[in-house]
C-alpha positions in Angstrom: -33.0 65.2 17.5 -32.7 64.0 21.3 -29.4 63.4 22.2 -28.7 60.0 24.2 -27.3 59.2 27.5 -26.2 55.6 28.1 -27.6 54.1 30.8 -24.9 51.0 30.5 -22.5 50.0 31.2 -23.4 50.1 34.4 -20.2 51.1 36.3 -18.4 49.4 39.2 -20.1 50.7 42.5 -23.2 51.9 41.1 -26.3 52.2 43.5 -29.2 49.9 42.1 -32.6 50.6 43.8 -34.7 48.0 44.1 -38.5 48.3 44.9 -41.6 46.1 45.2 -44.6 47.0 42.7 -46.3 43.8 42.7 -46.1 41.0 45.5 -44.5 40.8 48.7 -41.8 38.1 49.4 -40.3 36.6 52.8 -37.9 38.8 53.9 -35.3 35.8 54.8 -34.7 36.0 51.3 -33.7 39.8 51.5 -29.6 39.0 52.5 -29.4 37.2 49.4 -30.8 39.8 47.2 -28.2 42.0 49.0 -25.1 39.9 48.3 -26.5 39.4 44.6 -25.4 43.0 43.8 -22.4 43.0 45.9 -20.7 39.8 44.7 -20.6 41.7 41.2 -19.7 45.2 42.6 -22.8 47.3 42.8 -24.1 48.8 45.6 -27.8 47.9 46.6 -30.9 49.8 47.9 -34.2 48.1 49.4 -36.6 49.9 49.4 -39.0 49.7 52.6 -42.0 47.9 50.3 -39.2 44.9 49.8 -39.9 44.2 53.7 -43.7 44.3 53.7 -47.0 42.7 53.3 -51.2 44.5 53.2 -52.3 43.5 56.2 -55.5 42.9 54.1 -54.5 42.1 50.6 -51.5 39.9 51.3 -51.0 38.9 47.7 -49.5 43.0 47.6 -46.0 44.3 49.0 -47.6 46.9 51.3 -50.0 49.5 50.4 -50.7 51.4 47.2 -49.2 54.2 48.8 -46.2 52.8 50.2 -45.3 50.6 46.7 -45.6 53.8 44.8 -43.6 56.1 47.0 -41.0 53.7 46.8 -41.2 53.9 43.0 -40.9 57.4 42.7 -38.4 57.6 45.9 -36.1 56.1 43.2 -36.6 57.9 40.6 -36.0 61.1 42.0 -32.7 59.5 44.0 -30.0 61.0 41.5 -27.6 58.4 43.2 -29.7 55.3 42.0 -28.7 54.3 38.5 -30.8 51.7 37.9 -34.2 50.3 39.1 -34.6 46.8 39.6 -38.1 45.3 40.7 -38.0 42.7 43.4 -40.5 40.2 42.0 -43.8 39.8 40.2 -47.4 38.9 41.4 -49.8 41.5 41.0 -50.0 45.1 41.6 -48.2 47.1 39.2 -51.3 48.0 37.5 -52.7 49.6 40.5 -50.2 52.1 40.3 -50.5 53.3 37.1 -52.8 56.4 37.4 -50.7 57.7 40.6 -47.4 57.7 38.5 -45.3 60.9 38.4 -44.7 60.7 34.7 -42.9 64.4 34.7 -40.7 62.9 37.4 -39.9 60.0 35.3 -39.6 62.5 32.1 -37.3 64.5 34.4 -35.3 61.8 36.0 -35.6 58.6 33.6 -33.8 55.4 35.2 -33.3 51.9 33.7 -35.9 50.0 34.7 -35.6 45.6 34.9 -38.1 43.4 35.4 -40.6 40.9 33.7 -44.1 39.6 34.8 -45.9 41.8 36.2 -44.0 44.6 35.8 -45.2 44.8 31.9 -47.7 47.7 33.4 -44.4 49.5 34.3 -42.6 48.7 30.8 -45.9 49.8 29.0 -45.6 53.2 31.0 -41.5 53.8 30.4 -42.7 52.8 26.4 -45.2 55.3 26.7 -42.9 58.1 27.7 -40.4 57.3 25.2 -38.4 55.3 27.6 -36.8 52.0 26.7 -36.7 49.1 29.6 -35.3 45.5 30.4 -37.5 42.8 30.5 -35.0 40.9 32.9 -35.2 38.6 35.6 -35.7 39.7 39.2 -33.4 39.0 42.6 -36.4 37.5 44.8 -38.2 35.3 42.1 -35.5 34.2 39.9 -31.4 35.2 40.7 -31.4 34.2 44.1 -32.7 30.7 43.4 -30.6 27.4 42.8 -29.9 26.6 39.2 -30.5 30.5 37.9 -27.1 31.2 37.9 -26.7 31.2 33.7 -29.6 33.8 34.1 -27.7 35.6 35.9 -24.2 35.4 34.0 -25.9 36.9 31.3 -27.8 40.1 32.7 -24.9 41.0 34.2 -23.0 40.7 31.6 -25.3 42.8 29.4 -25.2 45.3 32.1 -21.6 45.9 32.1 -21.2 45.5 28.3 -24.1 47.5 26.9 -26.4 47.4 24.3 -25.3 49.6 21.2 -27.2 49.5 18.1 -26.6 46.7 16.0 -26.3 44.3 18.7 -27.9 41.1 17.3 -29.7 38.5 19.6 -29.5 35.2 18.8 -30.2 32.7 21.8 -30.6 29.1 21.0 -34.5 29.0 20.7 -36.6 26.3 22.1 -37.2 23.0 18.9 -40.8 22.5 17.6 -41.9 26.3 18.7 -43.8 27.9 15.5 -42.2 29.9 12.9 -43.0 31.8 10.1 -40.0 33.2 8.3 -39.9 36.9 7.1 -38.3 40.5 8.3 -39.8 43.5 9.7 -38.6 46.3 11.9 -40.1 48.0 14.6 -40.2 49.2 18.2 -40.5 45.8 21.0 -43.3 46.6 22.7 -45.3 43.6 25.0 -44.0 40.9 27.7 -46.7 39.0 29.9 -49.6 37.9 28.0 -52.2 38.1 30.8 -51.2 42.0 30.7 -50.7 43.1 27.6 -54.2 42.0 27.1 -55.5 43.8 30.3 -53.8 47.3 29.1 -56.0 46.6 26.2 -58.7 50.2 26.6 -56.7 51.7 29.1 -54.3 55.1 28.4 -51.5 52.8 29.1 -51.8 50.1 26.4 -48.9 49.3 24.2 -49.0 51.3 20.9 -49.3 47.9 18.9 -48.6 50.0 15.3 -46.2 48.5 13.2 -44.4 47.1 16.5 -42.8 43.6 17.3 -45.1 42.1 20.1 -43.2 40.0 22.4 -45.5 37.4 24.7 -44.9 35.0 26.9 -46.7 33.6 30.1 -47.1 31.3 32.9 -50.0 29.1 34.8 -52.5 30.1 32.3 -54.6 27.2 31.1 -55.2 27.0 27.9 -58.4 28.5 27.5 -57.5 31.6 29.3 -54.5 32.0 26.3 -57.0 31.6 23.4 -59.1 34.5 25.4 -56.2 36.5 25.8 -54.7 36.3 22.7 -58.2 36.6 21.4 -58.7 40.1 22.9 -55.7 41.2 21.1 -57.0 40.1 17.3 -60.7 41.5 18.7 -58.6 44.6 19.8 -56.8 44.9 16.2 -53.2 44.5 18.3 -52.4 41.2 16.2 -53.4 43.1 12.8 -51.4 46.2 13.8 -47.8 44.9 14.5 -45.7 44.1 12.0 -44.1 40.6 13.8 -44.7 38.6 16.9 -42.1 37.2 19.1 -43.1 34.2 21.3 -41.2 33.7 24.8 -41.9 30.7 27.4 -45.5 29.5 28.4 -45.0 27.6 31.1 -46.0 25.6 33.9 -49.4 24.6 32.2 -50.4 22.3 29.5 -48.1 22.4 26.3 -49.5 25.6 24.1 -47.7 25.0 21.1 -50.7 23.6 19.3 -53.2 26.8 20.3 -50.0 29.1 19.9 -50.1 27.3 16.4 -53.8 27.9 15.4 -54.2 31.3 16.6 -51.2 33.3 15.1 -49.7 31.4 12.1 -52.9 31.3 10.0 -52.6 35.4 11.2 -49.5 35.7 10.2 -49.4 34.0 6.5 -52.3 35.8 5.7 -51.1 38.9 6.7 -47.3 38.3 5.4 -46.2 39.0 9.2 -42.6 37.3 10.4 -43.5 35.0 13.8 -40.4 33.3 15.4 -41.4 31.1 18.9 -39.0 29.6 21.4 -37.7 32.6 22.7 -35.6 32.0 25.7 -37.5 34.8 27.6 -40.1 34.5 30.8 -41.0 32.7 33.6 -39.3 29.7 32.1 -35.0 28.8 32.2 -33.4 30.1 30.8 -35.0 33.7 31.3 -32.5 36.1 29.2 -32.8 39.5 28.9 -34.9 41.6 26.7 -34.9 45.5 26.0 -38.1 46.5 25.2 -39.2 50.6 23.9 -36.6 49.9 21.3 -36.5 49.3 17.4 -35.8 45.9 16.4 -35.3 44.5 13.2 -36.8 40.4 13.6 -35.7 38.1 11.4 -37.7 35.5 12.2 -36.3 32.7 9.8 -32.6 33.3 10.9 -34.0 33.3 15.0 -32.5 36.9 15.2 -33.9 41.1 16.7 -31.2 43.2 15.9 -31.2 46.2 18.1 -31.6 49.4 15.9 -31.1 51.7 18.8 -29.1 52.1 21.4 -30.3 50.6 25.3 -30.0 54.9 26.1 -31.7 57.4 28.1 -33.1 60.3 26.2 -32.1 63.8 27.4 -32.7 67.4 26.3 
């Protein structure tokens, strides 16, 4: 059996690396993100895609290149104990196929982030790595009125996450529900991208997994597609639950969330527990994903089954 190597706590002075997969952001907000890691003692490394834009695809941090040099710059860094991913956008999926997987294999690091960044949690998941769905500095810490968001990802990096921990956050009223247990490994994150890993090497292994989703300015035709894709696909068939996070800024869901997935899941005798305090929405708290969960979808509750670890030899 693989032996396991915490990751957390993540100790006082530690060296977190942060990088920029997706989409750029203006560097004025870069001395922020700095003091964000040093007002809770951690050391802090940007990463040169944090400071730049494509000259001709602006939505990107920088070239292809650049973004994914970064990425493996801190991986192989055996200072850097954590990677954390400066904000969303898009982009992370154009780095897939370039990824050093026997580098990450060979020198795994925590990796936090939400969005976007799912392509990057698929891939850790893929190599039998768990990862954070967590806010980011640029989009989310740094901002006025995040600062609960913050309390509590720092306060799950210092303390840990041994198996057993139980999650129970105060869920969002009138979110859908259908009560029931299952255990498996917490695969998913943004909607939009879990359904465009769908046919590609890098899709979540939906078998007999919880499936988190959440999203943001999708209208509501573009969720029925998505989650659509994912019956068509046989991803809702396969898991054995479904988690639902925030689905924000656009018009309410609830009712569409409603008729897609709980008609699924009665029929199919699959737990479903909605109002997850988890995405683009506040509060955003944090999420390991690659790990077995046990939901418990009538008592609001994923019990962590595992450890939040690094596999070694």
């Amino acid at each position: 059996m693989t032996a396991l190597t915490p990751w957390l706590p993540l100790r006082q002075g530690a060296l977190v690396g942060v990088v920029a997969p997706s989409g750029p952001v203006d560097p004025a907000v870069l001395p922020a993100v700095e003091a964000l890691y040093a007002r809770h003692g951690w050391r802090v490394r940007l990463y040169p895609s944090c400071r730049a834009r494509h000259p001709v695809l602006p939505y990107l941090a920088g070239d292809d290149a650049q973004r994914l040099a970064d990425l493996h710059a801190a991986l192989a860094d055996d200072e850097v104990a954590a990677i954390h991913c400066l904000r969303g956008g898009y982009g992370a999926m154009r780095l897939l196929p370039g990824i050093d997987t026997a580098l990450l294999r060979a020198k795994p690091k925590l990796l936090m982030g939400y969005s976007d960044i799912t392509a990057l949690h698929a891939l850790w998941a893929a190599e039998g790595l768990p990862s954070l769905h967590a806010p980011m500095p640029a989009s989310d810490l740094v901002r006025p009125g995040r600062e609960d968001d913050e309390a509590a990802l720092v306060a799950l990096l210092r303390g840990g996450l041994p198996a057993g921990t139980m999650l129970a956050p105060e869920l969002e009223p009138g979110e859908p529900v259908h009560p029931g247990v299952a255990e498996g490994v917490l695969i998913g994150g943004n909607l939009s991208l879990v359904a465009a890993l769908c046919g590609t090497p890098w899709a979540w292994n939906p078998h007999r997994a919880i499936l988190f989703l959440e999203d943001v300015s999708e209208s509501l035709y573009r969720v029925d597609r998505y989650l659509v894709q994912l019956q068509l696909a046989g991803v809702l068939h396969a898991v054995a639950g479904i988690v639902l996070g925030s689905f924000t800024e656009s018009e309410a869901p609830e009712a569409l969330l409603r008729e897609r997935l709980l008609p699924l899941c009665r029929e199919t005798a699959k737990p479903l527990l909605g109002g997850w305090p988890t995405g683009h929405g506040t509060p955003n708290r944090p999420l390991p994903l690659g790990l077995r969960v046990r939901l418990d979808a009538g008592a609001g509750t994923l019990t962590l089954l595992e450890p939040l670890a690094a596999p070694t030899d």
